[in-house]
FIBAFI-982515 format. One record per atom (N, C-alpha, C, O): residue in three letters; x, y, z. Coordinates in steps of 0.1 Angstrom, whole numbers, plus 5000, padded with zeros to 4 digits. Example, Ala and Ser with C-alpha at 12.3 -4.5 7.8 and 13.67 -1.06 7.14 Angstrom:
BEGIN
ala513249435078/ala512349555078/ala513249675078/ala514249675085/ser512849785071/ser513749895071/ser512950005079/ser513450115080/
% end
This chain:
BEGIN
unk617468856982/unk618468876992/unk619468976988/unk619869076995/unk619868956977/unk620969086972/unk620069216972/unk620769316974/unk619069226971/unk618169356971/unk618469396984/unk619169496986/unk617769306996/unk618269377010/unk619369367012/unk619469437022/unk620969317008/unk621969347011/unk622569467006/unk623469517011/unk622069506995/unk622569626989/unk621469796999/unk621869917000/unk620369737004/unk619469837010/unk620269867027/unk620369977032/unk620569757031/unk621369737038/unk622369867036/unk622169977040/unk623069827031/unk624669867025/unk624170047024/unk624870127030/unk623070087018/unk622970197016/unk622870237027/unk623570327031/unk621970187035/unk621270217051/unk622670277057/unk622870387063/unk623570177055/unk625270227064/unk625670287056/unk626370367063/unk625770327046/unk626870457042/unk625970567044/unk626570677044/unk624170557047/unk624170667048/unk624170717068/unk624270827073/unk624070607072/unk624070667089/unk625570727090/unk625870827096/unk626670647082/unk627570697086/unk628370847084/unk629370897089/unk627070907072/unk627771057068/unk627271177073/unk626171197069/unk627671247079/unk627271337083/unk625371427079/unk624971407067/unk624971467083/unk623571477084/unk623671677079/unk622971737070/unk624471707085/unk624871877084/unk625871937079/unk626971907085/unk625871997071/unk626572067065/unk627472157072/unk627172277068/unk628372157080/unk628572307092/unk629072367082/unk628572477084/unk629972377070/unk630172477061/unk629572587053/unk629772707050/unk628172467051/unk627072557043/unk626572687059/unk626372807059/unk626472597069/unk626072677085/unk626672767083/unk625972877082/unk628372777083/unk628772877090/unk629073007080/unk629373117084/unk628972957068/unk628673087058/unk627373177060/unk627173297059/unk626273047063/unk624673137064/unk625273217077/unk625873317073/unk625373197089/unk626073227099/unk626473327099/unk625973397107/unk627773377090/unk628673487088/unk627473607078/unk627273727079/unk626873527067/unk626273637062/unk625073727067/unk624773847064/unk624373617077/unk623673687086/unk623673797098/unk622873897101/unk625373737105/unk625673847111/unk626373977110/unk626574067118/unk626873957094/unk627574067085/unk626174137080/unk626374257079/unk624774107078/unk623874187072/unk623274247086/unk622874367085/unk623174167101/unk622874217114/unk623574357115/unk622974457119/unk624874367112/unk626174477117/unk625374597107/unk624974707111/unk625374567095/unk625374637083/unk623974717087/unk624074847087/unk622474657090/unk621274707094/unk621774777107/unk621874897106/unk621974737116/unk622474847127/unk623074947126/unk622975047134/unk624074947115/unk624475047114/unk623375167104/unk623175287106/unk622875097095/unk622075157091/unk620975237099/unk620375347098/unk620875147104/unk619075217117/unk620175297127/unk619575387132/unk620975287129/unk621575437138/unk621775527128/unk621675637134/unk621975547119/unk622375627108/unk620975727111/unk620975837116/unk619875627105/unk618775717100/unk618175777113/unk617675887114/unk618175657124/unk617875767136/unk618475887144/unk617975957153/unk619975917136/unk620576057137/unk620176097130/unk620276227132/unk619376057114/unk619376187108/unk617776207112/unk617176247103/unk617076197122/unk615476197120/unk615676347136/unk614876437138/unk617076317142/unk617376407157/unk617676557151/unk618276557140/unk617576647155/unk617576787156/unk617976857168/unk617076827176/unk619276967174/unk619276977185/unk618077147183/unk618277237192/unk617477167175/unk616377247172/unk614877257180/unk614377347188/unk614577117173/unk613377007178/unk613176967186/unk611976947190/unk614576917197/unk614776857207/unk614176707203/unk613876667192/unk614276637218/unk614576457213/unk613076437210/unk612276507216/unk612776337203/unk611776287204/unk611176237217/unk611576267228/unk609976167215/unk609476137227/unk610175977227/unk610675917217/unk609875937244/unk610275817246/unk609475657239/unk609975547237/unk608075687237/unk607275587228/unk607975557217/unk608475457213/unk607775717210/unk608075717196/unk609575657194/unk609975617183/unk610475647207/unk611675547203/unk611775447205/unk612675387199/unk610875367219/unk610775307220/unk609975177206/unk610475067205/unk609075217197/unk608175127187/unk609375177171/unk609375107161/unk610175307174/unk611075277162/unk611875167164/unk611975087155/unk612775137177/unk613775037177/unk613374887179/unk614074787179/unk612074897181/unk610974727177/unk611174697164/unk611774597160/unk610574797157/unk610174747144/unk611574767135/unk611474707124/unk612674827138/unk614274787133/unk614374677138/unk614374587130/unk614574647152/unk614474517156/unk614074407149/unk614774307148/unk612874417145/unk611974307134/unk612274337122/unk611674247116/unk612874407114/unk613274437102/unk614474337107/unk614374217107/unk615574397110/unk616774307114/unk616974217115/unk617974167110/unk616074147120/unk615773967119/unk615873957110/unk616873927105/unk614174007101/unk613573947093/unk614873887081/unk615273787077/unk615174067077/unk616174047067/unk617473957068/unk617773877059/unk618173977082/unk619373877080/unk619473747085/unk620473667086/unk617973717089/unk617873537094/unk617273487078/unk617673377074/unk616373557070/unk616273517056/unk617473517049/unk617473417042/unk618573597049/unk619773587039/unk620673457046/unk621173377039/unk620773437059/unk621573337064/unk620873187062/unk621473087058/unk619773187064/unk618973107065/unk619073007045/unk619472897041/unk618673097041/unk618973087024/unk620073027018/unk620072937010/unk621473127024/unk622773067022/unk622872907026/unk623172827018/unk622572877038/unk622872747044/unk622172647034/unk622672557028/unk620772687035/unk620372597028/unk620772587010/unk620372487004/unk621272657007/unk621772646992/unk623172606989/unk623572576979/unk623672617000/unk625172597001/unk625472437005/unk626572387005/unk624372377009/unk624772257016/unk624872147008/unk624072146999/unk625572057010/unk625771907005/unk624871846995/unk623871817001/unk624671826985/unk623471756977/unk623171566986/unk624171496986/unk622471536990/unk622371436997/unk621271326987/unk620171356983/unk621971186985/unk621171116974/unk620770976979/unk621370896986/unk619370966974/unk618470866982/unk617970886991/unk617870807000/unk617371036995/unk617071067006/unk615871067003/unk615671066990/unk614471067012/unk613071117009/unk612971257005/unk613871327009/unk611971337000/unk611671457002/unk610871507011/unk610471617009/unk610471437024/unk610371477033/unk611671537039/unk612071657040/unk612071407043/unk613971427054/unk614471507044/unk613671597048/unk615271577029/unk615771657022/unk614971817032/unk615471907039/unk613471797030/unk612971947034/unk613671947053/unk614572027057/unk613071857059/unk613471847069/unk615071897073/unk615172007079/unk616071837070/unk617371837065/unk617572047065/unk618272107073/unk616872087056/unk617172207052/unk617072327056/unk617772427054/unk615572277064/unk614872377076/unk615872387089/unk615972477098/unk616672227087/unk617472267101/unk618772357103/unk619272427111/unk618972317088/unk620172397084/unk620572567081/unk621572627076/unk619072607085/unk618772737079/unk618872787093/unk619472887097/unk617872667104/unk617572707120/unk619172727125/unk619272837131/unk620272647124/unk621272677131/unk622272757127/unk623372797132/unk621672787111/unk622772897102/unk622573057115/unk623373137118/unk621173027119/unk620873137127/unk621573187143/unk621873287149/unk621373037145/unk621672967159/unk623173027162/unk623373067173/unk624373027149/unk625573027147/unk625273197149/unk625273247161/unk625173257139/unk624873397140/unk624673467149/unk625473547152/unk623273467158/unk622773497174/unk623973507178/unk624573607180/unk624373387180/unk625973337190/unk626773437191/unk626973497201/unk627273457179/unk628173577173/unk628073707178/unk628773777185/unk626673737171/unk626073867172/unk626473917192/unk627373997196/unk625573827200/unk625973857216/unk627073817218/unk627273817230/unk628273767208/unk629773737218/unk630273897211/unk631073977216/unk629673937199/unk630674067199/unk629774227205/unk630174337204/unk628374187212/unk627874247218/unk628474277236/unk628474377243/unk628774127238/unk629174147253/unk630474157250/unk630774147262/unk631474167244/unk632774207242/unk632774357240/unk633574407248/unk632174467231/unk631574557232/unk631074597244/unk631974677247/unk630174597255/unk629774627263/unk631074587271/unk631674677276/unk631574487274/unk632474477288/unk633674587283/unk634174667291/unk634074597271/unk634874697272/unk634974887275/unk635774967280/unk633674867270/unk632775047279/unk632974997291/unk633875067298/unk632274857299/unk632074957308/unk633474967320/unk633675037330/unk634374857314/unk635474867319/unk636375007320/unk636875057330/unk636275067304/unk636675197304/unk636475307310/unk637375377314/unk634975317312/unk634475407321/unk634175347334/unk633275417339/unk634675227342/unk634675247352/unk636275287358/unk636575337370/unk637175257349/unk638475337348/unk638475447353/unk639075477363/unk637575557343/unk637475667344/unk636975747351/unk637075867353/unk635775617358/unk634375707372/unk635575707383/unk635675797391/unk636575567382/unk637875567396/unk638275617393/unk638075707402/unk639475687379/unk640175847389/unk639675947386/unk640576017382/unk638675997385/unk637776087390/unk637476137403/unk637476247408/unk637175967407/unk636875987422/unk637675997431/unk637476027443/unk638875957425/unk640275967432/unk640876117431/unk641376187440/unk640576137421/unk641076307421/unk640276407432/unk640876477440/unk638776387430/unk637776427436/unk638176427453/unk638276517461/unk638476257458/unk638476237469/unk639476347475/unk639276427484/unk641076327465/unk641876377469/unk641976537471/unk642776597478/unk641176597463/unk641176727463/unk640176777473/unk640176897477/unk638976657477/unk638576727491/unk639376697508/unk639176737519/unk640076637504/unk641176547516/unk641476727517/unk641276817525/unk642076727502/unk643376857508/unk642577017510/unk642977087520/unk641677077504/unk640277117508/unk640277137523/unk640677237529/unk639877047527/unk639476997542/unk640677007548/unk640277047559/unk641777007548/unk643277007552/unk643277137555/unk643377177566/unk643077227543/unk643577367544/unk642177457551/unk642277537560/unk641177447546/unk640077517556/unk639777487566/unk639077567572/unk640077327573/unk640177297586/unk638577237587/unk637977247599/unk637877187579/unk636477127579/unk636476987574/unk635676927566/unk637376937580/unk637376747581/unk636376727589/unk636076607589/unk635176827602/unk634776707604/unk633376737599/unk632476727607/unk633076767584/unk631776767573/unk631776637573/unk630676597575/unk632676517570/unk633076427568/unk631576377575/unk630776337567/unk631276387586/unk630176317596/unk628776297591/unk627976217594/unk628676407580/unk627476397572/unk626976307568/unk625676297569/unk628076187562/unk627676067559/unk627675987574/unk628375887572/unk627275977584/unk627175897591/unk625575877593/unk624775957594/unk625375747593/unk623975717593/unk623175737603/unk621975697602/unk623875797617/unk623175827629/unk623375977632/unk622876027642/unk624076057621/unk623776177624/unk622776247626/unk622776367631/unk621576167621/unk619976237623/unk619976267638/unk619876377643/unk619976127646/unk619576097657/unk620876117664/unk620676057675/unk621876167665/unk622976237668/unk622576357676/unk622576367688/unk621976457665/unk621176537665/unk620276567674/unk620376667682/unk619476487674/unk617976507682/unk618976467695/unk618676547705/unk619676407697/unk620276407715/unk620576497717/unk620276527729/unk621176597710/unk621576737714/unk621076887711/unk621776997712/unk619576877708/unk618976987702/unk618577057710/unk618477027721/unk618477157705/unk618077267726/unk617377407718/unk616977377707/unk617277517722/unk616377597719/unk617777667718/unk617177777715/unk618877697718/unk619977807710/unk620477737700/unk620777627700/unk620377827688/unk620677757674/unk622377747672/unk623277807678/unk622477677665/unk624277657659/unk625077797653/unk624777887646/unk625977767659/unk626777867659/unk627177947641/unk627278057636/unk627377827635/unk628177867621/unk627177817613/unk626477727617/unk626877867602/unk626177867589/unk626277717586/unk625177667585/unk627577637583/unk627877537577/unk627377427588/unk626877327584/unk627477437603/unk626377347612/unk625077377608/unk624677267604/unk624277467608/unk623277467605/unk622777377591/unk621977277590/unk623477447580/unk622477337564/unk623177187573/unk622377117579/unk624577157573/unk624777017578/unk623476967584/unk622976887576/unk622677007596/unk621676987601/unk620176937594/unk619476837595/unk620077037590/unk619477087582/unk618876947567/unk617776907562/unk620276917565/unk620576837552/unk619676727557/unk618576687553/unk620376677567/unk620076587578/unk618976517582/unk618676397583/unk618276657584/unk616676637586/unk615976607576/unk615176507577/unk616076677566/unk615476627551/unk615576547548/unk614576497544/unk617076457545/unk617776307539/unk616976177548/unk616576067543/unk616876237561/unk615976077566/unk614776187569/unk614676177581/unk614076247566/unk612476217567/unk611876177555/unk610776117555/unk612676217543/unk612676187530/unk612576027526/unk611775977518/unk613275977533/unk614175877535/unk612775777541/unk612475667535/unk612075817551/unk611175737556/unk609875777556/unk608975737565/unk609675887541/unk608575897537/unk608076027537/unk607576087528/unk608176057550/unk607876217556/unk608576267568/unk609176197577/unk608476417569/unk609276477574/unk608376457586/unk607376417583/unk608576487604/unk607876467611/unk607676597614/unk608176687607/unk606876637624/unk605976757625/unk606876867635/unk606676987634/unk607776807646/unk608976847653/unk609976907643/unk610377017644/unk610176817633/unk611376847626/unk611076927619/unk611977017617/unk609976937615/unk609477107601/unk609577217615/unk610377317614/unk608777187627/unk608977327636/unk610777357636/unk611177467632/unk611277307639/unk612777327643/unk613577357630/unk614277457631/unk613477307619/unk613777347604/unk613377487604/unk614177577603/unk611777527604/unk611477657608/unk612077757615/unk612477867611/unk612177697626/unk613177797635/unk614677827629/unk614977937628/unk615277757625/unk616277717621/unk616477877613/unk617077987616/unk615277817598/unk615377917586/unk614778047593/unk615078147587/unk614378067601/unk613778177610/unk614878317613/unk614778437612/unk615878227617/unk617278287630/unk618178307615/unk618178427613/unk618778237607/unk619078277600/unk618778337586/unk619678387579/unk617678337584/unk617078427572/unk616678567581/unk616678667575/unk616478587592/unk615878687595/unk614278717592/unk613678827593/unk613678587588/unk612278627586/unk611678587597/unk612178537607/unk610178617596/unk608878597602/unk609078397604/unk609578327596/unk608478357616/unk607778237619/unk606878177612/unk606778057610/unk606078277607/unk605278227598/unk605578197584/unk605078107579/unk606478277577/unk607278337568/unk607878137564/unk607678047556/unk608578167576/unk609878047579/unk609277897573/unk609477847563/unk608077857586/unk607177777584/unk606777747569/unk607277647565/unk605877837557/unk605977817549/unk606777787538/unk606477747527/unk608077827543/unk609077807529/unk609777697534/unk610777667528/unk609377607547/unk610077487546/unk608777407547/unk608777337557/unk607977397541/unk606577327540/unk606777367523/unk606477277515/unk607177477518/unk607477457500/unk608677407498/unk608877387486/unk609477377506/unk610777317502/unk610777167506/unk611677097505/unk609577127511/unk609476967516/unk608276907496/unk608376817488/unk607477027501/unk606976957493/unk607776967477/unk607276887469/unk608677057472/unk609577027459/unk610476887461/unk610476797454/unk611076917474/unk611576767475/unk611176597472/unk611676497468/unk609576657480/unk608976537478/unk608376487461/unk608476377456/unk607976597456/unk607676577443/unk608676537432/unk608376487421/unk610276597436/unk611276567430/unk611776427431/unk612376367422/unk611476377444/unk611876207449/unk610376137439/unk610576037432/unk609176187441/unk608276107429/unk608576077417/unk608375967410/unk609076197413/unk609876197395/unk610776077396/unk610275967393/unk612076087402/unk612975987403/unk612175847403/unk612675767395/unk611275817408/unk610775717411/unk609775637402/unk609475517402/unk609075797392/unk608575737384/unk609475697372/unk609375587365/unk610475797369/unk611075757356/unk611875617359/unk612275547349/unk612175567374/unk612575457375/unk612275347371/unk612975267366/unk610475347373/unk609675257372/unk609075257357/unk608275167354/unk609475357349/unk609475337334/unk610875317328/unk610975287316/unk611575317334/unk612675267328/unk612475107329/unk612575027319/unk612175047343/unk611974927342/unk610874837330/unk611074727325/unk609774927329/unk608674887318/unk609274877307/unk608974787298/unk610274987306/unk610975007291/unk610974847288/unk610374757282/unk612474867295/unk613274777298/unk612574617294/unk612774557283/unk611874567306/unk610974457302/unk610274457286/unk610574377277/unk609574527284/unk608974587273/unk609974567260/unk609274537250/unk610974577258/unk611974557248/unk612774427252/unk613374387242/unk612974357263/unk613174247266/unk612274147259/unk612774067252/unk610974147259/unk609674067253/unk610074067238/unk610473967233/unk609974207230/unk609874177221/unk611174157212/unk611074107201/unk612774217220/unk613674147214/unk613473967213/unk614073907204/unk612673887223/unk612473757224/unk611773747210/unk612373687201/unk610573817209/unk609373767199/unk610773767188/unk611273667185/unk611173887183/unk611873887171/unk613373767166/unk613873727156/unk613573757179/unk613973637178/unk613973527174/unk614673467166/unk612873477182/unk611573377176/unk611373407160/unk612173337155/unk610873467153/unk610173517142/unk611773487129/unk611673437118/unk612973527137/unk613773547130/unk614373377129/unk614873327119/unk614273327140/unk614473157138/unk613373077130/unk613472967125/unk612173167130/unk611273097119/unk611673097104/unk611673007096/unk611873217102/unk611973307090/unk613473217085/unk613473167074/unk614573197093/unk615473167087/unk615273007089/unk616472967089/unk614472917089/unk614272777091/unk613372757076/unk613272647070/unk612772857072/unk611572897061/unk612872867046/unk613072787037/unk613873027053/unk614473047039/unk615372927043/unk615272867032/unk615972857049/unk616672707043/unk616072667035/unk616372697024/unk614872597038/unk614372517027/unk614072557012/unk614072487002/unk613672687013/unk613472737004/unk614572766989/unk614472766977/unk616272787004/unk617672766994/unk617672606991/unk617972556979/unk617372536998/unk617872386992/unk617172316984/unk617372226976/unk615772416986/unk614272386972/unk615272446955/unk615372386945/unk615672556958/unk616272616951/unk617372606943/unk617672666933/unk618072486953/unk619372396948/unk619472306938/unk620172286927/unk617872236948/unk617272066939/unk617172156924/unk618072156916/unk616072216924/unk615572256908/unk616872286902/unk617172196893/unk617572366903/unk619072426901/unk619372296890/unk618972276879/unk620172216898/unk620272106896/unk619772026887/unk620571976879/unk618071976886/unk617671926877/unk617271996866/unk616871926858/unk617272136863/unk617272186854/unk618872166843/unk619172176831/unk619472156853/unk621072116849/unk621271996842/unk621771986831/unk620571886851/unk620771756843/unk619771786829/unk619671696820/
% end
């Protein structure tokens, strides 16, 4: 009976003591995200010095698989140093199994990480909200300046009503009043002109009315040939059109990028909560012997 009351007795002093070390945590924690700072700085370093305005930029692959594999360096290295800390730093715990001890250590290494991550994205979105705050400061009086200097612009040359351009029915504005005598002033005409291009563009292709009358258009005022006319707004449809593909493709590789470095910032993540769950135990393996080499 005194055997189980003392087994007892141990059972309660140990449920009652804490299980985690948050001190040994929040050092792995800090050293992790101080070695995270330190490697980024470093991997921008070397990728300025690899740039040339000579050479011109590299290609988009080749930066894309450099900033993966910094990526995975980055982890690797500072979820092992945090990871290590915690588990070496933490509490000596007595009467425990050497299961629960490894157990114990791996977790201490996992949230030394856990702490760090945290960190790392609170001083990343603090960072970012403050750009883009700044520069949206600065896109507003820009555009305020801009606005205002075409206000007064328009004031003094008497062309407030360009303004119309942006109206989304000026296409079809248009076509109510189109007639076989062309526009009086140069600046009606491109207005027109813009017009026709922005929504055929807009809904894919230009229509076969609208290239004749475009024609005519460039006809009366260039002084050329019909036929002349005709082909240089059939080469100015199709630069446009090929110019709107570009946009569209590099859109849609930005998106790939994008996803594409989404995935594998995850994987490295992953890899780096492994890696720093590994080095706990490996510091608290490091502790024990420590220790009994001591006694």
């Amino acid at each position: 009976m005194a055997v189980a009351s003392q087994v007892v007795a141990s059972d309660s002093r140990e449920s009652a003591a804490s299980s985690v070390s948050w001190a040994a945590v929040i050092a792995g924690a800090l050293g992790a995200s101080t070695a995270t700072a330190m490697l980024a700085l470093l991997g921008a370093g070397i990728g300025l010095t690899t740039l040339s305005p000579w050479t011109g930029p590299p290609s988009g692959t080749t930066l894309a698989i450099s900033a993966v594999i910094w990526l995975l360096i980055m982890q690797w290295l500072s979820s092992a140093l945090g990871g290590y800390l915690a588990g070496r730093l933490r509490i000596k715990w007595s009467g425990i199994h050497t299961d629960e001890v490894f157990f114990r250590d791996t977790v201490h290494g996992f949230l030394a990480w856990c702490v760090s991550t945290l960190i790392v994205f609170a001083l990343l979105a603090s960072s970012t909200s403050a750009l883009v705050s700044g520069g949206a400061r600065a896109v507003g009086g820009l555009a305020a300046s801009a606005v205002q200097g075409a206000s007064e612009g328009a004031a003094q040359q008497g062309i407030a009503q360009s303004a119309g351009q942006a109206d989304p029915m000026g296409y079809f504005v248009d076509t109510l009043f189109r007639s076989s005598s062309q526009p009086e002033s140069d600046r009606d005409v491109r207005s027109e002109a813009s017009r026709i291009l922005a929504t055929g563009l807009a809904a894919g292709d230009i229509s076969q009315p609208d290239r004749a009358y475009l024609a005519q258009l460039v006809a009366s005022r260039a002084g050329i040939a019909q036929p002349e006319a005709e082909k240089r707004v059939s080469e100015v449809i199709a630069n446009a059109q090929a110019a709107k593909q570009k946009v569209k493709e590099a859109a849609d590789a930005a998106r790939k990028a994008g996803a594409t470095f989404a995935l594998f910032t995850v994987l490295s993540m992953v890899l780096g909560a492994f890696i720093a769950s590994v080095a706990g135990a490996i510091g608290g393996r490091s502790r024990e012997d420590d220790m009994a080499r001591l006694k």
